[in-house]
PDB file of N, CA, C and O in Angstrom:
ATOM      1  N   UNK A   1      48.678  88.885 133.666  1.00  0.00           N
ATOM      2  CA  UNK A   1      48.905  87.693 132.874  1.00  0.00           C
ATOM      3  C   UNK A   1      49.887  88.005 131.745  1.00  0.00           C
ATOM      4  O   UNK A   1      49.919  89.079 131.144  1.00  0.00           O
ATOM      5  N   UNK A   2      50.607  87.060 131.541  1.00  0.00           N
ATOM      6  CA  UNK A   2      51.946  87.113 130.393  1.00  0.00           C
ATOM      7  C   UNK A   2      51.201  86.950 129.224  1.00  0.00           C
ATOM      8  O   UNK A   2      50.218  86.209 129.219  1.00  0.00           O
ATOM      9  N   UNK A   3      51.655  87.721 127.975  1.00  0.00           N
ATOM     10  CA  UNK A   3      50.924  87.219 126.568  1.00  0.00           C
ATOM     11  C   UNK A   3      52.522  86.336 126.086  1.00  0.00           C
ATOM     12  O   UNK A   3      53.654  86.817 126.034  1.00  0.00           O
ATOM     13  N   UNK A   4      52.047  84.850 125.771  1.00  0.00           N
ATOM     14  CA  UNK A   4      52.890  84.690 125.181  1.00  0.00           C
ATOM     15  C   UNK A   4      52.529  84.923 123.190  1.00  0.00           C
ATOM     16  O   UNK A   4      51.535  84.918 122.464  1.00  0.00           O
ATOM     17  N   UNK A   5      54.254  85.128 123.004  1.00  0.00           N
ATOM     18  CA  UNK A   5      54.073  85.727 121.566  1.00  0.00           C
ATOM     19  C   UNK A   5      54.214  84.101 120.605  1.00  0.00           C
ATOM     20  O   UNK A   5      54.954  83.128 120.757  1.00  0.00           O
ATOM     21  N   UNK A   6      53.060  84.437 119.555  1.00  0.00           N
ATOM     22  CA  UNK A   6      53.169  83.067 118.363  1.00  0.00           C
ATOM     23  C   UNK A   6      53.813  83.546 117.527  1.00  0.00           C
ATOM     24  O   UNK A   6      54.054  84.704 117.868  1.00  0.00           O
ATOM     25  N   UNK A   7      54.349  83.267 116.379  1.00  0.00           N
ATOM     26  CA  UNK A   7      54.209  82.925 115.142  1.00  0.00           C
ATOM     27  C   UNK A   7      53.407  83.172 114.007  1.00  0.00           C
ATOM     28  O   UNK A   7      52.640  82.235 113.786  1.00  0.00           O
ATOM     29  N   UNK A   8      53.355  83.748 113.519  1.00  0.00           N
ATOM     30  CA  UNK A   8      51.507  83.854 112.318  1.00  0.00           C
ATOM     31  C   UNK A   8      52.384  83.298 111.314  1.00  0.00           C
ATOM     32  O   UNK A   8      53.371  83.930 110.938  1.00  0.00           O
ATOM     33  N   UNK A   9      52.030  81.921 110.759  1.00  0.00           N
ATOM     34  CA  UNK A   9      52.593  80.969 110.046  1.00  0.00           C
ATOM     35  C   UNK A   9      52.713  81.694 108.813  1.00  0.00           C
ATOM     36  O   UNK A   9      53.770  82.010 108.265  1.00  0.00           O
ATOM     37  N   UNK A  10      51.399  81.962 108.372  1.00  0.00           N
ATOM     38  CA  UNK A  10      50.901  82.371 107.121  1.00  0.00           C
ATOM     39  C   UNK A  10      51.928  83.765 106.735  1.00  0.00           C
ATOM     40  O   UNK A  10      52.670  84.004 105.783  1.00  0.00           O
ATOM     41  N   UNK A  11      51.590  84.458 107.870  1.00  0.00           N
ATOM     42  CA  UNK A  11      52.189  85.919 107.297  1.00  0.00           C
ATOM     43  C   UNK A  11      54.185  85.417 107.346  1.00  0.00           C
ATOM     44  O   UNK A  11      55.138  85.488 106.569  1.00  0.00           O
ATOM     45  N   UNK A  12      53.974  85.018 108.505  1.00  0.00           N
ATOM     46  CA  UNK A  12      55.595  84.738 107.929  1.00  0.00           C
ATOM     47  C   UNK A  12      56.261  84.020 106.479  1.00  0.00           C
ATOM     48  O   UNK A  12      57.276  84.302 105.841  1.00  0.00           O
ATOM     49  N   UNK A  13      55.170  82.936 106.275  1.00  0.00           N
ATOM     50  CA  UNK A  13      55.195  82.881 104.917  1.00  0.00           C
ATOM     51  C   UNK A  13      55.237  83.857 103.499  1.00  0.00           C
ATOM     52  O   UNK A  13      55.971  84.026 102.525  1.00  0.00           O
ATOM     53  N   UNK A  14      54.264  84.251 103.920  1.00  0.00           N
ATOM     54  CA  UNK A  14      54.370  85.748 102.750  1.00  0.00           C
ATOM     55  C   UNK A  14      55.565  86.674 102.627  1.00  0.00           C
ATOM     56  O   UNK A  14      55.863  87.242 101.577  1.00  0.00           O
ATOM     57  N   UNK A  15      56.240  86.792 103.782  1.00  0.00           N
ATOM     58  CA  UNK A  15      57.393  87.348 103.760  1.00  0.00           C
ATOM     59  C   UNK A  15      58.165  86.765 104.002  1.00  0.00           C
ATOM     60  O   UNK A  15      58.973  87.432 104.650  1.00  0.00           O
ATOM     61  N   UNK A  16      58.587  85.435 103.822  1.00  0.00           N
ATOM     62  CA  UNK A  16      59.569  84.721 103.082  1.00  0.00           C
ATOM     63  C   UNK A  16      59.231  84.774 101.490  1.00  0.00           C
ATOM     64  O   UNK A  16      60.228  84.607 100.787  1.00  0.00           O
ATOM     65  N   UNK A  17      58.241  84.937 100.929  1.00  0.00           N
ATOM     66  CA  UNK A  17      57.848  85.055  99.573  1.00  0.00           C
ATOM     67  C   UNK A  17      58.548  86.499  99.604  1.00  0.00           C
ATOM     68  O   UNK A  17      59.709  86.503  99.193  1.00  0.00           O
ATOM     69  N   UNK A  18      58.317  87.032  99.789  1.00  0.00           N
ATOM     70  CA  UNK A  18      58.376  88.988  99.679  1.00  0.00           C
ATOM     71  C   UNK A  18      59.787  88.760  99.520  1.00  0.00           C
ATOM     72  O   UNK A  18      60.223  88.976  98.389  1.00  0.00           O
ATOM     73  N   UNK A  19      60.864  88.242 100.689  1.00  0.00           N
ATOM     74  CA  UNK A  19      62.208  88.503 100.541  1.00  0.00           C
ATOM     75  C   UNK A  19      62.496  87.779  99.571  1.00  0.00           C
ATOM     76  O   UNK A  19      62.809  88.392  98.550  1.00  0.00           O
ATOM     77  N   UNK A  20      62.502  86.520  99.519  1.00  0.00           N
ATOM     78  CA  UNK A  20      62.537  86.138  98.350  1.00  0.00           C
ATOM     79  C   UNK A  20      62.966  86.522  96.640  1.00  0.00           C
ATOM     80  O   UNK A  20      63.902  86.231  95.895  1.00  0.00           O
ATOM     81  N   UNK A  21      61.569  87.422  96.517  1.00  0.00           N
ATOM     82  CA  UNK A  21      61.046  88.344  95.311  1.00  0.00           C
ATOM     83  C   UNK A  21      62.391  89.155  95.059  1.00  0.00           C
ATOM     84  O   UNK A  21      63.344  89.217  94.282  1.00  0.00           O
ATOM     85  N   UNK A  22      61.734  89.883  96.492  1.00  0.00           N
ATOM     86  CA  UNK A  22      62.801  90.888  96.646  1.00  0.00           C
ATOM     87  C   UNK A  22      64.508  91.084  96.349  1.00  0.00           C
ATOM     88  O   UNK A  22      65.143  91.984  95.799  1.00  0.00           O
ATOM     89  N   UNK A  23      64.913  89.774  97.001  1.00  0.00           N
ATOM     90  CA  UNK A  23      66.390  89.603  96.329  1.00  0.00           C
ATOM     91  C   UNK A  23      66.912  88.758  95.084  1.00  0.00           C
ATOM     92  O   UNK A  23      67.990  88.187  94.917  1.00  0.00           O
ATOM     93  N   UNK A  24      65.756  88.872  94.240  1.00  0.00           N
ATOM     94  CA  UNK A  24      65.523  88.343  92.851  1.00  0.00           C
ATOM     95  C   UNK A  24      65.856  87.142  92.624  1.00  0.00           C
ATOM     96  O   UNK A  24      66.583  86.693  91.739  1.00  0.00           O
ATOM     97  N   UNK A  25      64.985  86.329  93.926  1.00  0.00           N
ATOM     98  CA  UNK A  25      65.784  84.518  93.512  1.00  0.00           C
ATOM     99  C   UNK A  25      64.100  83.639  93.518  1.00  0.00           C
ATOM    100  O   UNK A  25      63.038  83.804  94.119  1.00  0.00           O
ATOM    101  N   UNK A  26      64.566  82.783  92.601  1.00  0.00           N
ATOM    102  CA  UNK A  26      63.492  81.777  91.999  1.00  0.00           C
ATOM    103  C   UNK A  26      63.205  81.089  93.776  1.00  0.00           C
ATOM    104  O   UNK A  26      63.740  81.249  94.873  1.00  0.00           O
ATOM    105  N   UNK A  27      62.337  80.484  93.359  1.00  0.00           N
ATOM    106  CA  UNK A  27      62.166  79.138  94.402  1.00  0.00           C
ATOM    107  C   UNK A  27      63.110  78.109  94.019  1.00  0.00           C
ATOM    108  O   UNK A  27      63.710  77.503  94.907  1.00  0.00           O
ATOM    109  N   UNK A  28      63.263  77.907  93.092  1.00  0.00           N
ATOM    110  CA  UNK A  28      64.282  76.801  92.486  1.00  0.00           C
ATOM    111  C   UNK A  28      66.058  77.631  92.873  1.00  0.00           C
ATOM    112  O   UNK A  28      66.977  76.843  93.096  1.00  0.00           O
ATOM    113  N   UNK A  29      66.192  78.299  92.890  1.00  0.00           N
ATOM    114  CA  UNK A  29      67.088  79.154  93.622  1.00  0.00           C
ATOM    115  C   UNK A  29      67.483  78.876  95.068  1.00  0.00           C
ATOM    116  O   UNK A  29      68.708  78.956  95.162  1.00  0.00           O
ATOM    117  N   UNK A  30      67.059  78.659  95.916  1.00  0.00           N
ATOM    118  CA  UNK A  30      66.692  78.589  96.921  1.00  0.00           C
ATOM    119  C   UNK A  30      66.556  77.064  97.216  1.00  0.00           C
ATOM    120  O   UNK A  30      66.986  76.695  98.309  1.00  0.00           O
ATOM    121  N   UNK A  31      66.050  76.191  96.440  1.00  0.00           N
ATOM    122  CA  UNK A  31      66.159  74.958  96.077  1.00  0.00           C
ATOM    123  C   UNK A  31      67.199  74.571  96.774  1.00  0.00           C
ATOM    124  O   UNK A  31      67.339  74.030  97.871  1.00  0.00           O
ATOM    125  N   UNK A  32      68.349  75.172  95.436  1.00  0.00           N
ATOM    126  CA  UNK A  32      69.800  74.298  95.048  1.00  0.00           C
ATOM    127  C   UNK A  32      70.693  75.160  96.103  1.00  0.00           C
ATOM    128  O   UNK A  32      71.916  75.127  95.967  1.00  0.00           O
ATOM    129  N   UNK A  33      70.187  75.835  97.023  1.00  0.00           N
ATOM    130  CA  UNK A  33      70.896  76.767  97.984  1.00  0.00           C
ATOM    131  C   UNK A  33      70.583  76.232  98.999  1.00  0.00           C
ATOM    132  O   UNK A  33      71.413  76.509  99.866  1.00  0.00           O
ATOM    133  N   UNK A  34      69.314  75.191  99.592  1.00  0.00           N
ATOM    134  CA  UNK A  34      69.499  74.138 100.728  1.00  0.00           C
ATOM    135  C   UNK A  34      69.671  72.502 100.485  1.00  0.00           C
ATOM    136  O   UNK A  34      69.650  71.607 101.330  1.00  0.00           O
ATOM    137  N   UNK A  35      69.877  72.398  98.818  1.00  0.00           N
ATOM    138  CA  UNK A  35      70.392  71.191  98.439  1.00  0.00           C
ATOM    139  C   UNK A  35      69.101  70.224  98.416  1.00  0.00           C
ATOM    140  O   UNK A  35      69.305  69.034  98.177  1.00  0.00           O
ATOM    141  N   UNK A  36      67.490  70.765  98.705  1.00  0.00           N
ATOM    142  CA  UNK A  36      66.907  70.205  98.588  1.00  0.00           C
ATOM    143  C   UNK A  36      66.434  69.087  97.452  1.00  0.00           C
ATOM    144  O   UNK A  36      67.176  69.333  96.501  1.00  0.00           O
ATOM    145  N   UNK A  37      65.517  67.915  97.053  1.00  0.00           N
ATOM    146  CA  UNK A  37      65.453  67.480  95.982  1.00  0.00           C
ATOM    147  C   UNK A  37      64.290  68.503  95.586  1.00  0.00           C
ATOM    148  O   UNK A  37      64.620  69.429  94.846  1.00  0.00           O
ATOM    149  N   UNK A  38      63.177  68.438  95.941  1.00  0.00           N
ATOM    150  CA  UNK A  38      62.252  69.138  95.401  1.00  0.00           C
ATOM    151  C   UNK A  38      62.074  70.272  96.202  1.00  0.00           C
ATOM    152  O   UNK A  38      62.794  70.584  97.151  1.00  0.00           O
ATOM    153  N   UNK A  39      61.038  70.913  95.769  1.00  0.00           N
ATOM    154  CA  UNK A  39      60.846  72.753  96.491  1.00  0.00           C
ATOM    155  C   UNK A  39      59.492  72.475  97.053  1.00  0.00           C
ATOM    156  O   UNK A  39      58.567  73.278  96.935  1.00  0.00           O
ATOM    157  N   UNK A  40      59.390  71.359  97.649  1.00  0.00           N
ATOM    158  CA  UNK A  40      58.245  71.406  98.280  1.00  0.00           C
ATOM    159  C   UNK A  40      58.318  72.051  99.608  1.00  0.00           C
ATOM    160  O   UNK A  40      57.550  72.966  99.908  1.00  0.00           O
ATOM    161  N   UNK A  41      59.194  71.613 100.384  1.00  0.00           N
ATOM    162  CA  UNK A  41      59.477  72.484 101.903  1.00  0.00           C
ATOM    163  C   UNK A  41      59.116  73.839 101.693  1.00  0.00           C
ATOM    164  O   UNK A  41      58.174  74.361 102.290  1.00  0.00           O
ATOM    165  N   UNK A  42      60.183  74.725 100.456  1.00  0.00           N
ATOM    166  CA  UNK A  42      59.845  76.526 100.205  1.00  0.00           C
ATOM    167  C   UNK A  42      58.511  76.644  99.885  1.00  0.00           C
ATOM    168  O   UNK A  42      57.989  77.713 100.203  1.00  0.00           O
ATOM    169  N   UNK A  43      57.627  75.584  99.179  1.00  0.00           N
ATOM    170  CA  UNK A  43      56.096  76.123  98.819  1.00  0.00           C
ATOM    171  C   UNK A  43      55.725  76.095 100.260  1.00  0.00           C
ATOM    172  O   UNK A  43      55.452  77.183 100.768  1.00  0.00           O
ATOM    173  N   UNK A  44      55.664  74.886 101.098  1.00  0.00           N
ATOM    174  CA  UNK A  44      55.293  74.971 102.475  1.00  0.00           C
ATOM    175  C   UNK A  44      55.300  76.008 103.236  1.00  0.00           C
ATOM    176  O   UNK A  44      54.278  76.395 103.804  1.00  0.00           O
ATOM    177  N   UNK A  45      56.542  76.639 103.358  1.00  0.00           N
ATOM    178  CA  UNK A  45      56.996  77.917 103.841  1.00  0.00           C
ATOM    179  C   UNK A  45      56.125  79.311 103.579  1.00  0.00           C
ATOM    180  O   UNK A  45      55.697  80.237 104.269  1.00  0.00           O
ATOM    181  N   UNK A  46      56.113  78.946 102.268  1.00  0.00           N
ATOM    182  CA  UNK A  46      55.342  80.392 101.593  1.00  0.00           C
ATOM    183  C   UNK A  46      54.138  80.289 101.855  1.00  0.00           C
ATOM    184  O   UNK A  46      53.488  81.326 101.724  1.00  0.00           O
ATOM    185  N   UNK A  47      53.352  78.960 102.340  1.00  0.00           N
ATOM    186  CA  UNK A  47      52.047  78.857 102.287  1.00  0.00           C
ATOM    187  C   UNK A  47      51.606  79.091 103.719  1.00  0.00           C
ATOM    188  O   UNK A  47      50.550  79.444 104.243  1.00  0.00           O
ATOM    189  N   UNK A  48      53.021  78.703 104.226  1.00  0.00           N
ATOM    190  CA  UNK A  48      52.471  79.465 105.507  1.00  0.00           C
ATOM    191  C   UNK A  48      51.915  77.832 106.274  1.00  0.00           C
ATOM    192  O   UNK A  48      51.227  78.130 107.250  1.00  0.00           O
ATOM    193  N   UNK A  49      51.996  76.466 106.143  1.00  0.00           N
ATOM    194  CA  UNK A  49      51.630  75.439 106.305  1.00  0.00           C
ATOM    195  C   UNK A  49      52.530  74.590 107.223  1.00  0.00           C
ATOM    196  O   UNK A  49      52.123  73.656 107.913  1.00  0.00           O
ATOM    197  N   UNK A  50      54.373  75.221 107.116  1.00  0.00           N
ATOM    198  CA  UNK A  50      55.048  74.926 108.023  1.00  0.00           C
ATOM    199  C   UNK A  50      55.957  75.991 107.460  1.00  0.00           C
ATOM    200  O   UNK A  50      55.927  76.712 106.464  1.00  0.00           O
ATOM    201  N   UNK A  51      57.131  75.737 108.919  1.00  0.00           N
ATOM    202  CA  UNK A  51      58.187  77.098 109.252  1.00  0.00           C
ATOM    203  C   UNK A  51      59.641  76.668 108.926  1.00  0.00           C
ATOM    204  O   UNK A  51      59.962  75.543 109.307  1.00  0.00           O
ATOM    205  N   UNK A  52      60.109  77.048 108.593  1.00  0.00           N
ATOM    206  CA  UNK A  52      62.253  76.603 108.094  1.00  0.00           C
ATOM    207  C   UNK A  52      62.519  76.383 109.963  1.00  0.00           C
ATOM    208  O   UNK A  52      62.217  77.103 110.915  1.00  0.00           O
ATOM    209  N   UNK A  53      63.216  75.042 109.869  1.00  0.00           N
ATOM    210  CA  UNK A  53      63.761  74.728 111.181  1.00  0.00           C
ATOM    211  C   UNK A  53      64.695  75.913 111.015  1.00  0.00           C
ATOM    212  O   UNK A  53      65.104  76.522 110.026  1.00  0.00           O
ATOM    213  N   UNK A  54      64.967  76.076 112.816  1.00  0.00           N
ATOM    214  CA  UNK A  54      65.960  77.011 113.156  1.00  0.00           C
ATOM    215  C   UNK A  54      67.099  77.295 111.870  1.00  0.00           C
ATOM    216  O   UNK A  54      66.973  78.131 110.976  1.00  0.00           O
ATOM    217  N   UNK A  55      68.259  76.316 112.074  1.00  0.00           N
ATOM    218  CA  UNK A  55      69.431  76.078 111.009  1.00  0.00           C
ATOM    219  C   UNK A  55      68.645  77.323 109.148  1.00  0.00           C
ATOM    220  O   UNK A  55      68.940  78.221 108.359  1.00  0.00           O
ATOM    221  N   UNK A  56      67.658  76.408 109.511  1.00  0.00           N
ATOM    222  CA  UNK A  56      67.372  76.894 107.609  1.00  0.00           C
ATOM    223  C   UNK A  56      67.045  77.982 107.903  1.00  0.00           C
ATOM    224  O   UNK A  56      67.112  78.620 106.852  1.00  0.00           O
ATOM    225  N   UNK A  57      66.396  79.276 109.475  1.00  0.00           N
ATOM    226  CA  UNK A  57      66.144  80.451 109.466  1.00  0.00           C
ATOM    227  C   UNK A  57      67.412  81.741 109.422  1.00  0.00           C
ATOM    228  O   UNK A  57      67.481  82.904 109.023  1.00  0.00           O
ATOM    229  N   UNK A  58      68.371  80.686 110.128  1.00  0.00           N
ATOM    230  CA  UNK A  58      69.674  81.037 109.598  1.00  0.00           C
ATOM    231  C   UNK A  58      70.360  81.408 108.528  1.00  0.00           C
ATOM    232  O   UNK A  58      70.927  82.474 108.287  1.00  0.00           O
ATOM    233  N   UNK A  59      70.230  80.128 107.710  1.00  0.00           N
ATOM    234  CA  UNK A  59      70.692  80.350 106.399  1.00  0.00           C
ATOM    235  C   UNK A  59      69.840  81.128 105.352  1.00  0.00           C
ATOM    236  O   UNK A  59      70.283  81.359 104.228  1.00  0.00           O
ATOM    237  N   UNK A  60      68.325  81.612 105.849  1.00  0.00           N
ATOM    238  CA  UNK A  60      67.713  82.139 105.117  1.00  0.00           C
ATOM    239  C   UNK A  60      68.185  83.360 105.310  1.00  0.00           C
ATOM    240  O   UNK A  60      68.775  83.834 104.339  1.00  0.00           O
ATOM    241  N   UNK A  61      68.078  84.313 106.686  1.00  0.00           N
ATOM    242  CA  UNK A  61      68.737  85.188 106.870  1.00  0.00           C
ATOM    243  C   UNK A  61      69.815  85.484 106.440  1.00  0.00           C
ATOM    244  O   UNK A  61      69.727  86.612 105.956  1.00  0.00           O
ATOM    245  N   UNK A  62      71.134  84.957 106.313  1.00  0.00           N
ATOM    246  CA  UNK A  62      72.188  85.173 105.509  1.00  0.00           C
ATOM    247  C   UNK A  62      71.975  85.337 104.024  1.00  0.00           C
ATOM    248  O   UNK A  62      72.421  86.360 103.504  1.00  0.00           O
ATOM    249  N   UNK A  63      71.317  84.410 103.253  1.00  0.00           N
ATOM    250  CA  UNK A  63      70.845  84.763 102.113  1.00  0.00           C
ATOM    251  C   UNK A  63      70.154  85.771 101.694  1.00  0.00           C
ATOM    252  O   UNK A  63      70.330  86.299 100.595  1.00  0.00           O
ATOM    253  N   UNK A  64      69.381  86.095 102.462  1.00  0.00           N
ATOM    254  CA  UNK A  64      68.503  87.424 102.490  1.00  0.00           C
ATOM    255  C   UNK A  64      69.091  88.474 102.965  1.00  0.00           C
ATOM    256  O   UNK A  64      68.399  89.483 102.832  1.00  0.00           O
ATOM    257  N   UNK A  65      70.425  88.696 103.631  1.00  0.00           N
ATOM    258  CA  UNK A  65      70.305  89.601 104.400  1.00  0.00           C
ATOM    259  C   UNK A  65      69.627  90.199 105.715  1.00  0.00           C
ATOM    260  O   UNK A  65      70.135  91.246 106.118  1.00  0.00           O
ATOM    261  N   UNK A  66      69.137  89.965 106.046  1.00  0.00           N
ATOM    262  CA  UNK A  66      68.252  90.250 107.416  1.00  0.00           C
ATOM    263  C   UNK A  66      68.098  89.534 108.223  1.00  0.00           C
ATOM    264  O   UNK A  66      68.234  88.323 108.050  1.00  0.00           O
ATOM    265  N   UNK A  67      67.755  90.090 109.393  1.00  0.00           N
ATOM    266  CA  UNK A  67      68.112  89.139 110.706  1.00  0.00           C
ATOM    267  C   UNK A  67      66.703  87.788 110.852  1.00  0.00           C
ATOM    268  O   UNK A  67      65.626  87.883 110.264  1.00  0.00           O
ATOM    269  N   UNK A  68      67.038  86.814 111.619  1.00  0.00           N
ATOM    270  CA  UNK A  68      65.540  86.238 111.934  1.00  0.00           C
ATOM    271  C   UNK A  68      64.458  86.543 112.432  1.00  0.00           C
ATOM    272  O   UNK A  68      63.411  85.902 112.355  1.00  0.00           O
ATOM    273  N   UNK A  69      64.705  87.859 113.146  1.00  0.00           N
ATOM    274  CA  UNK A  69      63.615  88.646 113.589  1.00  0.00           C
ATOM    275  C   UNK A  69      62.906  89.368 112.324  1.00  0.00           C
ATOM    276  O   UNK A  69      61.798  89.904 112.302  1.00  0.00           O
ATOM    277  N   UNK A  70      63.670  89.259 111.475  1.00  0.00           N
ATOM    278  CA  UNK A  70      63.039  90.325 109.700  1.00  0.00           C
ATOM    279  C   UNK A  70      62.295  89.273 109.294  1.00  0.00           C
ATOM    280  O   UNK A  70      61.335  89.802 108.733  1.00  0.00           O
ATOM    281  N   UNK A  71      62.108  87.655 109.218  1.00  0.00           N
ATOM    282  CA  UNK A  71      62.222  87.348 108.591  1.00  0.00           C
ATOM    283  C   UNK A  71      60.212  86.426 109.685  1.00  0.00           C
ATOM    284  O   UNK A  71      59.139  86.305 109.094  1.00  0.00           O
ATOM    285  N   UNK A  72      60.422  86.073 110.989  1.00  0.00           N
ATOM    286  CA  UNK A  72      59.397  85.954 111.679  1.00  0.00           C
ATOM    287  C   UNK A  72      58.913  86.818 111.701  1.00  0.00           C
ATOM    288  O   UNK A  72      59.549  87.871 111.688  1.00  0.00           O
ATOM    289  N   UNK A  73      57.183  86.792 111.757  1.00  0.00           N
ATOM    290  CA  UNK A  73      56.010  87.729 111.605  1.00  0.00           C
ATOM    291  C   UNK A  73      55.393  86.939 113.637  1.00  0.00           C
ATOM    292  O   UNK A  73      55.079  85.767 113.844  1.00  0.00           O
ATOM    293  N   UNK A  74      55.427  88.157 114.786  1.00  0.00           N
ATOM    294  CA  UNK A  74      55.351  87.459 115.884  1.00  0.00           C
ATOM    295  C   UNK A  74      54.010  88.223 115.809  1.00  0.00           C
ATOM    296  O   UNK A  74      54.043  89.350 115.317  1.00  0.00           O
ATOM    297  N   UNK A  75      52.734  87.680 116.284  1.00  0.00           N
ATOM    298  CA  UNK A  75      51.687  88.145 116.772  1.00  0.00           C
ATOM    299  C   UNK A  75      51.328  88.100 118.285  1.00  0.00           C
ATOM    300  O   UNK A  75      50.268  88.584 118.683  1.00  0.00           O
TER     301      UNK A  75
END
């Protein structure tokens, strides 16, 4: 039988928080870097409650540096 691989929402969240931290940018940072109005989507993200469509895993990666595979937590 095939395992297919998920997602762990949560942990991928946390490490969008981690990189984040890590490359010393606010949430509000990040904000005005997908032109959003509010930072509710990035709390989402971090909470692990929903995931950056494709496009925004992109641009997160570029911002961050690291690929989308750095950036998904696959269980």
């Amino acid at each position: 039988m095939v395992t297919i691989p998920t997602i762990d929402m949560v942990r991928t969240g946390k490490n969008i928080e981690t990189l984040r931290i890590k490359n010393g940018m606010s949430v509000k940072d990040i904000q005005k870097i997908f032109g959003f109005v509010t930072p509710q989507a990035i709390y989402k993200w971090q909470h692990g409650t929903s995931l950056p469509t494709v496009d925004n895993l992109v641009i997160l990666s570029m911002v961050f540096h690291v690929s989308i595979e750095e950036i998904l937590i696959i269980k």
